[in-house]
C-alpha positions as CSV (number, residue, x, y, z in Angstrom):
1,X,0.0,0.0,0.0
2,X,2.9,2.2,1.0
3,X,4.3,1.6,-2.7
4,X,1.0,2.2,-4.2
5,X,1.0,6.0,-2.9
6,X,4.7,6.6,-3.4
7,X,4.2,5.6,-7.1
8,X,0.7,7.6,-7.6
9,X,2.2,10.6,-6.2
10,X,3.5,11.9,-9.5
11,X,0.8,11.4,-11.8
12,X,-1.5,13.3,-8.8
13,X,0.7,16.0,-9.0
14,X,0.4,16.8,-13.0
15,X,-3.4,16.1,-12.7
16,X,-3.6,19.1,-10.5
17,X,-1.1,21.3,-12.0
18,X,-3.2,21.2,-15.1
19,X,-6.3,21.8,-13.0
20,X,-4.3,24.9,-12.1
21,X,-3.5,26.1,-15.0
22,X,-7.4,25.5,-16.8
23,X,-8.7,27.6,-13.9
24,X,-6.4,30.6,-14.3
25,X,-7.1,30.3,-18.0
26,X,-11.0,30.1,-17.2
27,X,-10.9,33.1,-14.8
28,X,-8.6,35.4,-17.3
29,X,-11.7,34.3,-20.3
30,X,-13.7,36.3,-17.4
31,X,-11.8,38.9,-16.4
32,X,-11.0,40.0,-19.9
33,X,-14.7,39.5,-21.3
34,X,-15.4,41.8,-17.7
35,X,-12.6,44.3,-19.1
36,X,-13.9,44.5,-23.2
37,X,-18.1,44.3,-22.3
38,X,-19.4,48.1,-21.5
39,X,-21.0,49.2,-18.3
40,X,-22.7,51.9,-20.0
41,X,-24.7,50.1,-23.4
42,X,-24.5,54.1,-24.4
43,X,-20.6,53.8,-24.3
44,X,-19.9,53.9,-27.9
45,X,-22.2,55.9,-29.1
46,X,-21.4,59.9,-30.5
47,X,-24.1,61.2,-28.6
48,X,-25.6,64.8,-28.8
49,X,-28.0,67.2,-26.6
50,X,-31.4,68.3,-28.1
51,X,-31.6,72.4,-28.1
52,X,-33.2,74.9,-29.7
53,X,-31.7,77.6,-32.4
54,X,-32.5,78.9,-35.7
55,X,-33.0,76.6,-38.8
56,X,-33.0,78.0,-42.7
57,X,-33.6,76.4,-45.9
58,X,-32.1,78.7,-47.9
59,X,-31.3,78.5,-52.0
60,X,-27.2,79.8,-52.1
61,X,-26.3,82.4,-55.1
62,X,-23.5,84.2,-56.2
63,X,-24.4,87.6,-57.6
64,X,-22.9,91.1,-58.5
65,X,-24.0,94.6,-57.4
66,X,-25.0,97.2,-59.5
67,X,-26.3,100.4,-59.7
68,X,-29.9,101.1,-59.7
69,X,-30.1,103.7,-62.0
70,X,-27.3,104.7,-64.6
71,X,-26.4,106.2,-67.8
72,X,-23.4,106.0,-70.1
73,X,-22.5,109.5,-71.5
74,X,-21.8,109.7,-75.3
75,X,-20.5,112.0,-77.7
76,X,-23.4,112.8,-80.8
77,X,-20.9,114.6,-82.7
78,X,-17.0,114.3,-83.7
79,X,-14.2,116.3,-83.1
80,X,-11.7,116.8,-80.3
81,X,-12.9,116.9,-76.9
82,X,-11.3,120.5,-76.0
83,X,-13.1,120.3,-72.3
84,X,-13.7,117.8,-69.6
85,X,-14.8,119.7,-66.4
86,X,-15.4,116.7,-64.7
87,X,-13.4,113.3,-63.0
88,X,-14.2,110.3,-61.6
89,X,-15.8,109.9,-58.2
90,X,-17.4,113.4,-58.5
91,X,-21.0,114.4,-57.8
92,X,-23.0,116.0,-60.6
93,X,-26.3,117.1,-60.7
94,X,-28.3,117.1,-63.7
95,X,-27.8,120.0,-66.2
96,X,-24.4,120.4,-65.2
97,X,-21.2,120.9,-67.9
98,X,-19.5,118.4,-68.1
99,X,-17.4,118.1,-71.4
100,X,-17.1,120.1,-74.6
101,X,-15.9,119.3,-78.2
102,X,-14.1,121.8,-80.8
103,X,-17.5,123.4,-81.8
104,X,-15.6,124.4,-85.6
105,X,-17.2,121.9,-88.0
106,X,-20.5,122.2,-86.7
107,X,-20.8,126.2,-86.3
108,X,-19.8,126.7,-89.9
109,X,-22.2,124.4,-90.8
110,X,-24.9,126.2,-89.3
111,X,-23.9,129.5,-90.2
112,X,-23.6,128.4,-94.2
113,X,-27.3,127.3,-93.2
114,X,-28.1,131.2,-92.1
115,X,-26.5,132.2,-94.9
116,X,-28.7,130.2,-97.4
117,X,-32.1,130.7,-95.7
118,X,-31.0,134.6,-96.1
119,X,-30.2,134.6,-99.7
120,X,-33.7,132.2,-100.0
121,X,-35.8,135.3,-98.0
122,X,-34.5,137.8,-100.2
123,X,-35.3,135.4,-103.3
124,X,-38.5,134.9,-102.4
125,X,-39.4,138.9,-101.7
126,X,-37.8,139.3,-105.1
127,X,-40.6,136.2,-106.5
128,X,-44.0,138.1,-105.0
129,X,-42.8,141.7,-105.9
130,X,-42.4,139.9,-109.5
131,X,-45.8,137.8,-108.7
132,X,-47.9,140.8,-107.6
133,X,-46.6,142.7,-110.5
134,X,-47.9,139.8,-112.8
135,X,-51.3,140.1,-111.1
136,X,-52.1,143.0,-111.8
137,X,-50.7,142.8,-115.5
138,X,-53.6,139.9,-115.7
139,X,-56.2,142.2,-113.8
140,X,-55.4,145.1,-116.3
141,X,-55.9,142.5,-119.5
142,X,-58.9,141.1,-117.9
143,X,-60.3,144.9,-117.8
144,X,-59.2,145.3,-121.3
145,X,-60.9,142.1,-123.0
146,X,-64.6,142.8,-121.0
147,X,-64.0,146.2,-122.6
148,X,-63.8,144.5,-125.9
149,X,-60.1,146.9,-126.8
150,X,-58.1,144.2,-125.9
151,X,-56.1,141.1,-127.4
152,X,-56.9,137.5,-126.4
153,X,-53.2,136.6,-126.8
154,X,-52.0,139.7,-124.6
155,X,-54.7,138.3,-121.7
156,X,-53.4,134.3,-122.3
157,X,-50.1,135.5,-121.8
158,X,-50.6,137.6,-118.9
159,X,-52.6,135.2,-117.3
160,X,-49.7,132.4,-117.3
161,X,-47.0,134.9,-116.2
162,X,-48.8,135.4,-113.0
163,X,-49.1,131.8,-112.5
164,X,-45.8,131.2,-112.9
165,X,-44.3,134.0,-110.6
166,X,-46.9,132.2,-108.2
167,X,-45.7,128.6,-108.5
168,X,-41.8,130.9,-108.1
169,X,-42.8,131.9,-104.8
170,X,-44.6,128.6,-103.7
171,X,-41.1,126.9,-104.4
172,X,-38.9,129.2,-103.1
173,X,-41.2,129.0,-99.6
174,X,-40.4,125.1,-99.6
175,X,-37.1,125.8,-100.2
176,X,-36.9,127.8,-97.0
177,X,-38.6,125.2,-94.9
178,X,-36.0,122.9,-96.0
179,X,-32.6,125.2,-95.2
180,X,-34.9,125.7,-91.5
181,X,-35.0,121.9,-91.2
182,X,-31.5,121.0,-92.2
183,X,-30.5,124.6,-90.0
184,X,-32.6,123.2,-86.5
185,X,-30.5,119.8,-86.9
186,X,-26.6,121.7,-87.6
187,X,-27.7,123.9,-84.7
188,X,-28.8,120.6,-82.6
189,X,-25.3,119.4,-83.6
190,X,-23.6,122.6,-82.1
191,X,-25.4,122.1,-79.1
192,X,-24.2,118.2,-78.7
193,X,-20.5,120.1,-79.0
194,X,-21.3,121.0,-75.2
195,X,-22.0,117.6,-73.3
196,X,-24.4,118.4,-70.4
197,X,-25.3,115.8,-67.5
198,X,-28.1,113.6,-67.7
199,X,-29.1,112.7,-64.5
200,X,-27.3,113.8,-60.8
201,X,-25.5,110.9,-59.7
202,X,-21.4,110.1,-59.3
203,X,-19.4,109.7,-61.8
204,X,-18.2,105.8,-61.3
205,X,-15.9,106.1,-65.1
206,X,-14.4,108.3,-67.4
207,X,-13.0,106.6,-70.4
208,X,-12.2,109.7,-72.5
209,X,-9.1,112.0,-71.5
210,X,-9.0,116.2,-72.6
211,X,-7.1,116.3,-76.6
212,X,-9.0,113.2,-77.6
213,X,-10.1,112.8,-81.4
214,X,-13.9,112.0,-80.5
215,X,-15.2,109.8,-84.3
216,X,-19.2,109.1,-84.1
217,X,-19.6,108.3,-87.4
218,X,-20.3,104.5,-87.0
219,X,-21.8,104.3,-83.1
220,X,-21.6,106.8,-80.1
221,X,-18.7,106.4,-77.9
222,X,-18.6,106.5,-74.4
223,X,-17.5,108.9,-72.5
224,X,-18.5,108.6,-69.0
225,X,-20.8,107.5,-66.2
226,X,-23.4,108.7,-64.0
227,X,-24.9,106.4,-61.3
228,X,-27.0,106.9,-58.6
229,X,-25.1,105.1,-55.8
230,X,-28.4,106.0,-53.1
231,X,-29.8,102.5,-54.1
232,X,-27.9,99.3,-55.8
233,X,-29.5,96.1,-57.7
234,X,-27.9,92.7,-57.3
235,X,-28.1,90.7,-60.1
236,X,-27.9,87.3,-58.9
237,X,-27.2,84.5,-60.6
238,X,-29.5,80.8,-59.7
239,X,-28.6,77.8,-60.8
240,X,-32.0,75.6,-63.3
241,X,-32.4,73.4,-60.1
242,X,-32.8,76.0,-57.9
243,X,-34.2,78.6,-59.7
244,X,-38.0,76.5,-59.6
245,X,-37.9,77.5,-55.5
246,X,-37.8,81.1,-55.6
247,X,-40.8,83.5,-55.5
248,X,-41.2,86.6,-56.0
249,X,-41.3,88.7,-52.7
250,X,-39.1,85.9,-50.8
251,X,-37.2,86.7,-47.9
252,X,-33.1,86.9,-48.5
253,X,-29.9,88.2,-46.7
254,X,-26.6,88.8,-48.8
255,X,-22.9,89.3,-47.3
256,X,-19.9,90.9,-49.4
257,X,-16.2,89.8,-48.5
258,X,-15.3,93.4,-48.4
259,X,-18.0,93.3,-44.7
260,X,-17.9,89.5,-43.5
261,X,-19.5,90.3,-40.8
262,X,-22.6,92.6,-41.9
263,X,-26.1,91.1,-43.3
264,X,-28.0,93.2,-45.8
265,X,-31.7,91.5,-45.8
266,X,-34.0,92.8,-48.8
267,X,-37.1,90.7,-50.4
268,X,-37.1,89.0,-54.7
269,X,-38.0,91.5,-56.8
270,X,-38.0,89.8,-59.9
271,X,-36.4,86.5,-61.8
272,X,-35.7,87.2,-65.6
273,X,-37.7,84.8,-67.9
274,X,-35.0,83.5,-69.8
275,X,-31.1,83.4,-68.7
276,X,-28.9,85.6,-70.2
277,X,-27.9,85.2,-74.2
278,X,-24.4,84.2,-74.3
279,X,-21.9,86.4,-76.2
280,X,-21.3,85.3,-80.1
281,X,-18.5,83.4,-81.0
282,X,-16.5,84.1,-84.3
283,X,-14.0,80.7,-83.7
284,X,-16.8,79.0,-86.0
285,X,-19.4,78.0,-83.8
286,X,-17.5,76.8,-80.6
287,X,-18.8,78.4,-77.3
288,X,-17.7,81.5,-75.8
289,X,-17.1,79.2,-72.6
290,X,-14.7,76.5,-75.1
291,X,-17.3,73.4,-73.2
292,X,-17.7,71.2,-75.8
293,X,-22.1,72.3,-76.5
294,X,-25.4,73.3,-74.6
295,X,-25.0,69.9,-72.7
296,X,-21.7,70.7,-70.6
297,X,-22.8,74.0,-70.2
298,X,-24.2,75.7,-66.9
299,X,-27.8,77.4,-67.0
300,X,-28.4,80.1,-64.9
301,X,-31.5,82.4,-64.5
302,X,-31.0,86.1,-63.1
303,X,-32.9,87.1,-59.8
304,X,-33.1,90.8,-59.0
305,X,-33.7,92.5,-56.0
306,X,-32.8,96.1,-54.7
307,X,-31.0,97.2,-51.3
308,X,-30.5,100.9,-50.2
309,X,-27.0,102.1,-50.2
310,X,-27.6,105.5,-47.8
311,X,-24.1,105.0,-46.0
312,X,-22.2,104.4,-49.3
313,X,-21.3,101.0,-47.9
314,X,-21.5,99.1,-51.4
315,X,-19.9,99.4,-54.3
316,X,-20.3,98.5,-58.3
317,X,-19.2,94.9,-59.3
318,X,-19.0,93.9,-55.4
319,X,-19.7,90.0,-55.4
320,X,-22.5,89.2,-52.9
321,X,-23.0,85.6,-51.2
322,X,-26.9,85.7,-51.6
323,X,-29.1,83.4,-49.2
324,X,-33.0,83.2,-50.6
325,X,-34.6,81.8,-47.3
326,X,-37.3,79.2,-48.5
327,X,-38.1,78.4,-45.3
328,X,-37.1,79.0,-41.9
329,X,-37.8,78.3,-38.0
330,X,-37.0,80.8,-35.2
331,X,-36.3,79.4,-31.5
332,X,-37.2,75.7,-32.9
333,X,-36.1,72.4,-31.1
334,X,-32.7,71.3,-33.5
335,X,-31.4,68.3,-33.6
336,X,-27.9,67.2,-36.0
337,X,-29.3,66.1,-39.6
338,X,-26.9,62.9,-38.4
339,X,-28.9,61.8,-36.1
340,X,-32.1,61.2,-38.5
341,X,-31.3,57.9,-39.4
342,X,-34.2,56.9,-41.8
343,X,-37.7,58.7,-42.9
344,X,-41.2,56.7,-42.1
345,X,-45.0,57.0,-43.3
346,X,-46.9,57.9,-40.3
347,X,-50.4,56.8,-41.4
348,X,-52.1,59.7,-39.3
349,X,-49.9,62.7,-40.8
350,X,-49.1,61.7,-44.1
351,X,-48.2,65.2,-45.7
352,X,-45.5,65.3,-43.0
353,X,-41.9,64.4,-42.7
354,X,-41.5,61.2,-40.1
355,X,-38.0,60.0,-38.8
356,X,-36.4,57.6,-36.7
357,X,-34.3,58.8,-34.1
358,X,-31.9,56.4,-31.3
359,X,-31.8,57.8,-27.8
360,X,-30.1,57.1,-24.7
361,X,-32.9,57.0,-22.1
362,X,-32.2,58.1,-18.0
363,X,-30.8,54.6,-17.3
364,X,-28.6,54.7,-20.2
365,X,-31.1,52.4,-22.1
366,X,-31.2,53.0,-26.0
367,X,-34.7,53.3,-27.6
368,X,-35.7,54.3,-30.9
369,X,-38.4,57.1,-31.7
370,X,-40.0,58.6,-34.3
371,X,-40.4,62.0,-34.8
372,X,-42.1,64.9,-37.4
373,X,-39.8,67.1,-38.7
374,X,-39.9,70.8,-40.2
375,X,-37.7,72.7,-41.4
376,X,-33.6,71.2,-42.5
377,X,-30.9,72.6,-43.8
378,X,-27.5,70.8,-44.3
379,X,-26.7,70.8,-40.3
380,X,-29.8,71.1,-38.4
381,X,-33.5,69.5,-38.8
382,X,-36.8,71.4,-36.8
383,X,-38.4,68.6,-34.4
384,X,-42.0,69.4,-34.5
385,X,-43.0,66.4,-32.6
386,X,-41.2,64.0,-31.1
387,X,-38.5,65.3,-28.7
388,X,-37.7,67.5,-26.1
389,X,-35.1,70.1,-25.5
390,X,-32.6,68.5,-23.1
391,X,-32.9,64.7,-24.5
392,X,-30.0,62.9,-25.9
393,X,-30.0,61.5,-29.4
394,X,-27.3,59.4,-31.1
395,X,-25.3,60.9,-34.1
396,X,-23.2,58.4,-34.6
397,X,-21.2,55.5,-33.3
398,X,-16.8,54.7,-32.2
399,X,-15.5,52.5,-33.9
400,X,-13.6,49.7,-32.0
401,X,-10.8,51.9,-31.1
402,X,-12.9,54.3,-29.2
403,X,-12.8,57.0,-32.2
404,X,-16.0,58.3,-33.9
405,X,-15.9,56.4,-37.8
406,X,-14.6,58.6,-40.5
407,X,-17.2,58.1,-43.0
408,X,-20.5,59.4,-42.0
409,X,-23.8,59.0,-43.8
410,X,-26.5,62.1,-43.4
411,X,-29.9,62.2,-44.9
C-alpha cells in the first residue's frame, strides 16, 4: 500500500497542475470579457443634446452689385474733346457741364445754313414783288378784254406769267422750310459740342481724356458714367435646379467679403424669364465658354432684388453671397441632420416628414423614436414632434478603437 502512494504521487501532482492552469485560463476568459463588455450600453455611441436655435432652408447664389439707376455718356458729334470739367468719383447734378468738343465743324455748318435761308428770303421777296406785279398785269388784260379793246393773246399771256411768278414763290417758300430743317439739326449738332449731365449721380468712369479725337460716325462712344449710388440692384445668378424655389417677394440676406460680418436683408424682386444670351462666337461656332455644346454647359436664371445704399457701404461689381430663405424656424427644437437615421410613413400625418431617431434614455437604455420634422438645412432639422429640448439623441457611433468612424452618412 505504502508503494502504491509513493508511485501515484507523480501522476496526482500533473493532474492538479493542469487543474491549475485551466482555472487561471478560465478566470482570465472572465476577467477580460469583464474588461472588453461596457457598463454603459450608451458607451460607444457619438451622442448629442437636443436644443433649440434657428434653422433656414435657404437656396445659395452668387451675384454682382449694380447700380440702380445709370447712364453711359456719349459724344453725338465728332471732333476733339477741348473740355472735360469733370473726374471720376465726382457728384453731378443734372444739367451740369460736363465736357465740350471743338464746336468748328458744326458752327460753320450752321452758319452756311443762315447764310442760305438769307439769300432764299430775299429770293423769295424778289418772287412776289415779281408775282404781284404779274397780277395786276392779268387784272389790267382782264379789264381790257370785257371792254372788248383788248387782245386774247396779250390776256393768255398775262394770265400764265402770273401763275408762274406764283408757282416761283410757292417753291422758293419750300425751299426755305427745308434750309430751316437742315439749320434746327446743324444747330442741334452745335449744341451736342457742349455735353451736359443727364441725370445727378457720381461719376463711377471716365474713359475719355481732354485732346481726344472723339469719331461718331459709326456708333456713339462713351464717355463717362453717372450712377445713382443712393440704391444698388444685385443681379444674382441661380442655378435651373434652384431657380423652380424662388418666388417673388421671398425673404433673403446677402454678405460681401469686403463686410464679413454685416447682413443686408431685402425681399425677390423679380427672376428674368430666360437666362442671359451668351456672347457670339467668331471661332466658328464653338462656345464663348470652349465646353464642348449646350449639354456641358451651366444654366443660370438672373434674380433681381434692390438694397439701399444711404451710408455708401456698397460698391459697383462687389460679389454678394446671396441666401434666398425658402423656409425658416426661429427658437425651434434642433437636432444634427446625423442623427435622423431613416424617414417613415406615419399613417395619421401623411403630408408630413417622419423620422427615426436612437436615444439614450435616464438609465442609459437606447430606444428608438419617431419623430415629425420641419424645417432642415444641411446641419440642423426642426423637431415638430417628437422630442424634447434636453434629451440625448445618437449621431453616430466609435469605432472599435474608441474614435467616432470617418465616414458618415447624413440624410
Amino acid at each position: 500500500m505504502t508503494a502504491r502512494r509513493a508511485a501515484g504521487a507523480p501522476g496526482t501532482g500533473r493532474r492538479r497542475h493542469r487543474g491549475f492552469i485551466a482555472a487561471a485560463v478560465v478566470l482570465a476568459g472572465l476577467a477580460s470579457a469583464a474588461l472588453l463588455r461596457p457598463a454603459d450600453p450608451a458607451a460607444s455611441a457619438e451622442v448629442a443634446v437636443v436644443g433649440r436655435g434657428t434653422v433656414e432652408d435657404t437656396v445659395t447664389a452668387l451675384g454682382k452689385i449694380q447700380p440702380r439707376a445709370y447712364v453711359d455718356v456719349g459724344a453725338q458729334v465728332s471732333g476733339q474733346l477741348t473740355r472735360l470739367h469733370v473726374a471720376v468719383g465726382q457728384m453731378v447734378r443734372e444739367g451740369d457741364l460736363l465736357a465740350e468738343i471743338d464746336p468748328a465743324l458744326q458752327q460753320a455748318k450752321v452758319e452756311a445754313g443762315r447764310a442760305e435761308r438769307a439769300r432764299l428770303t430775299a429770293l423769295l421777296a424778289e418772287q412776289r414783288a415779281r408775282a404781284d406785279f404779274a397780277e395786276a398785269q392779268l387784272a389790267r388784260q382782264a379789264a381790257l378784254r370785257r371792254s372788248g379793246s383788248g387782245r386774247g393773246e396779250a390776256f393768255d399771256q398775262a394770265r400764265m406769267e402770273a401763275r408762274i411768278a406764283a408757282a416761283q414763290v410757292e417753291a422758293t417758300q419750300a425751299q426755305i422750310r427745308q434750309t430751316d430743317s437742315t439749320l434746327q439739326a446743324d444747330e442741334a449738332q452745335l449744341g451736342y459740342t457742349r455735353i451736359y449731365a443727364p441725370m445727378s449721380g457720381t461719376l463711377i468712369a471716365v474713359d475719355a481724356r481732354q485732346g481726344q479725337t472723339i469719331n461718331s460716325a459709326y456708333e456713339a462712344p462713351v464717355l463717362m458714367r453717372i450712377a445713382d449710388l443712393s440704391a444698388m440692384t444685385v443681379w444674382t445668378q441661380v442655378s435651373e435646379a434652384d431657380v423652380t424655389r424662388l418666388r417673388d417677394g421671398m425673404p433673403l440676406y446677402f454678405t460681401t467679403l469686403g463686410h464679413p460680418g454685416r447682413r443686408w436683408t431685402a425681399r425677390l424682386h423679380e427672376i428674368l424669364p430666360a437666362p442671359p444670351k451668351p456672347p457670339a462666337s467668331g471661332n466658328g461656332g464653338s462656345s464663348a465658354s470652349g465646353g464642348g455644346g449646350a449639354a456641358n454647359s451651366v444654366v443660370l436664371y438672373t434674380a433681381l432684388f434692390e438694397i439701399a445704399n444711404d451710408r455708401g457701404e456698397l460698391r459697383p461689381d462687389m460679389t454678394a453671397q446671396v441666401f434666398f430663405v425658402a423656409a425658416a424656424a426661429k427658437d425651434a427644437v434642433t437636432v444634427p441632420v446625423a442623427a435622423l437615421t431613416s424617414a417613415t410613413l406615419n399613417p395619421a400625418d401623411t403630408a408630413a416628414e417622419w423620422h427615426r431617431v436612437t436615444l439614450i434614455g435616464s438609465g442609459g437604455a437606447i430606444e428608438t423614436r419617431e419623430v415629425r420634422v420641419g424645417v432642415r438645412d444641411r446641419f440642423n432639422a426642426q423637431i415638430l414632434e417628437g422630442l424634447a429640448e434636453g434629451e440625448r439623441i445618437v449621431v453616430g457611433w466609435k469605432t472599435d478603437d474608441g474614435r467616432p468612424p470617418k465616414i458618415g452618412f447624413r440624410l
